[in-house]
C-alpha positions in Angstrom: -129.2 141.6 38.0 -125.8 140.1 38.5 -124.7 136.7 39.5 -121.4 137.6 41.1 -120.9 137.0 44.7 -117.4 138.3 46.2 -117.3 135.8 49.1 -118.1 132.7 47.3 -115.8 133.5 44.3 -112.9 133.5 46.9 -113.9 130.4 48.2 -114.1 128.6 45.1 -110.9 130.0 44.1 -109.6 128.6 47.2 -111.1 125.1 46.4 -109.2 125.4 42.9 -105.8 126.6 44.6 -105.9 123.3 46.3 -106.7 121.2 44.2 -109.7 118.3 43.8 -109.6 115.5 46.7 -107.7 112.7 45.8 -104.1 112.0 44.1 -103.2 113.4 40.9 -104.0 110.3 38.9 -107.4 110.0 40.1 -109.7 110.0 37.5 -112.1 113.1 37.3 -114.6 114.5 36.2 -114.5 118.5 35.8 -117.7 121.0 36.2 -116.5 124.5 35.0 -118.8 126.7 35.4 -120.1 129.7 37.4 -122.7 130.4 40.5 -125.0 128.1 38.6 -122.1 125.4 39.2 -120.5 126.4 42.5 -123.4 126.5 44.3 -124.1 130.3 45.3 -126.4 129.8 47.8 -127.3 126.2 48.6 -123.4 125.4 48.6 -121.0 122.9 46.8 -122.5 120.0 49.1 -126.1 120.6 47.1 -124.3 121.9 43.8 -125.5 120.0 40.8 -121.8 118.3 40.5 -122.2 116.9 43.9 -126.0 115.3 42.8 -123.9 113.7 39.7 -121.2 112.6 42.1 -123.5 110.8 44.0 -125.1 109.0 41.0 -121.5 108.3 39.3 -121.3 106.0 42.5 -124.8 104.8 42.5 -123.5 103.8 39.3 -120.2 102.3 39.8 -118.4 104.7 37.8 -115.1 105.4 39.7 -114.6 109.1 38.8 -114.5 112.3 41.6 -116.6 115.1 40.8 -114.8 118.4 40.1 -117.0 121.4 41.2 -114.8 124.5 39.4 -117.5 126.7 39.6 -116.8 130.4 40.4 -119.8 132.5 41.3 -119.4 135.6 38.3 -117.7 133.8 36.2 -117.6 134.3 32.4 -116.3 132.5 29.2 -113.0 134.9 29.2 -112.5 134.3 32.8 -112.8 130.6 32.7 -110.6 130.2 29.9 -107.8 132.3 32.0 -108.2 129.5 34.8 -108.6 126.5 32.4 -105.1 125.1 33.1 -105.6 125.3 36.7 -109.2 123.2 36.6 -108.0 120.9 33.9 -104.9 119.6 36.5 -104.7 116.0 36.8 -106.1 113.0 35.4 -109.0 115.1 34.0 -111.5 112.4 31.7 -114.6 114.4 30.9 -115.1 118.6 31.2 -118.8 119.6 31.4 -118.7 123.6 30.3 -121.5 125.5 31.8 -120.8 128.6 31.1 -122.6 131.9 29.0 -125.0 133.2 31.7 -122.9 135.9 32.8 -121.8 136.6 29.0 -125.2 136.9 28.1 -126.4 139.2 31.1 -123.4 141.5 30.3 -124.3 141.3 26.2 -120.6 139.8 25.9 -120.6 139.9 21.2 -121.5 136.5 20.4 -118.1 136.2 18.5 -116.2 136.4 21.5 -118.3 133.8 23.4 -118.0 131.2 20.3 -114.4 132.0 20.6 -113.8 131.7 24.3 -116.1 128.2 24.4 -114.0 127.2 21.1 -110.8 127.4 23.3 -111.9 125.9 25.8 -113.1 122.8 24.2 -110.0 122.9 21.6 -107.6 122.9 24.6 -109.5 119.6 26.5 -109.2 117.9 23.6 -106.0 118.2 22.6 -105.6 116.7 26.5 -107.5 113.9 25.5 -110.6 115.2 27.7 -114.2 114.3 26.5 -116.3 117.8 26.8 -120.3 117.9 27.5 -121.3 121.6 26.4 -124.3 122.6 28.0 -126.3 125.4 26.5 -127.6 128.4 27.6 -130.4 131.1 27.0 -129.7 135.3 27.2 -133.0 137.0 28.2 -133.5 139.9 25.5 -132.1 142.7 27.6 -130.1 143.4 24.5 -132.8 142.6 21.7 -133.9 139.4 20.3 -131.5 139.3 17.4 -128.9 138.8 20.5 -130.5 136.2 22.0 -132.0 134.0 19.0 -127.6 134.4 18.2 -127.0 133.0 21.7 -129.1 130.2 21.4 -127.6 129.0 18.0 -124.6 129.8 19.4 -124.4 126.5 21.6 -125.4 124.1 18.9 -123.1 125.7 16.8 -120.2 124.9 19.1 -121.2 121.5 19.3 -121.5 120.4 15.5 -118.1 122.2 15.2 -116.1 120.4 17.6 -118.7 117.3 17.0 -119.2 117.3 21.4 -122.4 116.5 22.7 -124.8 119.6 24.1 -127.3 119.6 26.9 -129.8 122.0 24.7 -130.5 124.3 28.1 -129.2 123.1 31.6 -132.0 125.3 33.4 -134.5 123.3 31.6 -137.3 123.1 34.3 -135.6 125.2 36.4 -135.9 128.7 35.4 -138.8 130.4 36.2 -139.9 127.4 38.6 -140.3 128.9 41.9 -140.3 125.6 43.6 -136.9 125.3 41.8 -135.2 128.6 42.6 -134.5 130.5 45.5 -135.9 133.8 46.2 -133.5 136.0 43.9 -135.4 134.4 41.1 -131.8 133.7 39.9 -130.2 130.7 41.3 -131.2 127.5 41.1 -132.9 125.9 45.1 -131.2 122.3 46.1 -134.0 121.0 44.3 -133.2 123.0 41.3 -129.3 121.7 41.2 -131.3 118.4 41.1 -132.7 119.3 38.3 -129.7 120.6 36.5 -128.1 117.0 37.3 -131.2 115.5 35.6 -130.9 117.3 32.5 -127.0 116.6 32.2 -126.9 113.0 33.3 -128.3 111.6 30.4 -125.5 113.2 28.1 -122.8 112.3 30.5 -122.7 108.7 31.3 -122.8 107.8 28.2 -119.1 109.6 27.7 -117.9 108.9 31.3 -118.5 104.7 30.5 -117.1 105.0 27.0 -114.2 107.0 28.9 -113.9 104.0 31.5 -114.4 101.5 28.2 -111.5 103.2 26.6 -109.0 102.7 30.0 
């Protein structure tokens, strides 16, 4: 079982090489993440950054949607691109990462320690982080995965950021709400995803906005 997909990972790192649409100062808002983010499958257009993108305008909230999702990705990886995806007038990072670490049984130090840089290095830019949490099956015993869980919450009360307690809430093992690998979320899945982080992100992109 592995969510890494050759082809898109190019193509996202080619989105990333470019750069988001817009100037450098335009506000943004940053998804880093993996195939659960990029899209793998449904593409960026029905990615879950692209369902918040629509309802930051719904809302009046003037911010363009980042998607720096790259299919395979894991905590270590995404912390060697960070610089690159934080480029720019970067106001909130949602991090959803830890599938991939968790599928590989990545120690739960290193996870903690990756996450921890990621979230230390936003805010030192000033950048508002939503963590969103994630669940390992128990391929590698449930000591490793009861860790994995905590892990998340621990993050959050450490670097006091808010935490989407499991962005595949209603999602995994829906079928209506994944496609036929059983891994990746369907376009109504991403939905989902949005749903479950929308509540714990407009609340920091208008007090981001409030604090202009």
């Amino acid at each position: 079982m592995t969510l890494c997909s050759l082809a898109l990972t190019l193509a996202c790192a080619a989105t990333l090489a470019h750069g988001p649409q817009g100037g450098a100062d335009t506000p943004r808002i940053v998804a880093l993440g993996d195939s659960l983010t990029s899209g793998q499958g449904i593409g960026t257009a029905e990615a879950y950054p692209a369902v918040l993108q629509t309802w930051l305008d719904e809302a009046g909230l003037a911010l363009t949607m980042v998607n720096a999702g790259v299919s395979g990705d894991t905590t270590t990886r995404a912390v060697n691109r960070l610089d690159r995806a934080l480029a720019g007038e970067v106001r909130v990072l949602i991090v959803g990462l830890g599938a991939n670490d968790g599928v590989r049984g990545v120690p739960i130090a290193q996870i903690e320690a990756n996450v921890g840089r990621i979230i230390e290095t936003a805010q030192a830019r000033g950048i508002a982080v939503l963590l969103c949490g994630m669940e390992a099956l128990p391929m590698h015993g449930w000591d490793y995965s009861v860790a994995f869980h905590l892990a998340w919450r621990e993050l959050a009360d450490r670097y006091h950021v808010p935490l989407v307690p499991f962005m595949l809430t209603n999602v995994i093992g829906n079928e209506e709400m994944m496609q036929r690998d059983h891994i990746h979320p369907s376009a109504a899945g991403a939905r989902e995803i949005a749903r479950n982080i929308w509540p714990y992100l407009k609340p920091l992109v208008e007090e981001s906005a409030a604090g202009k």
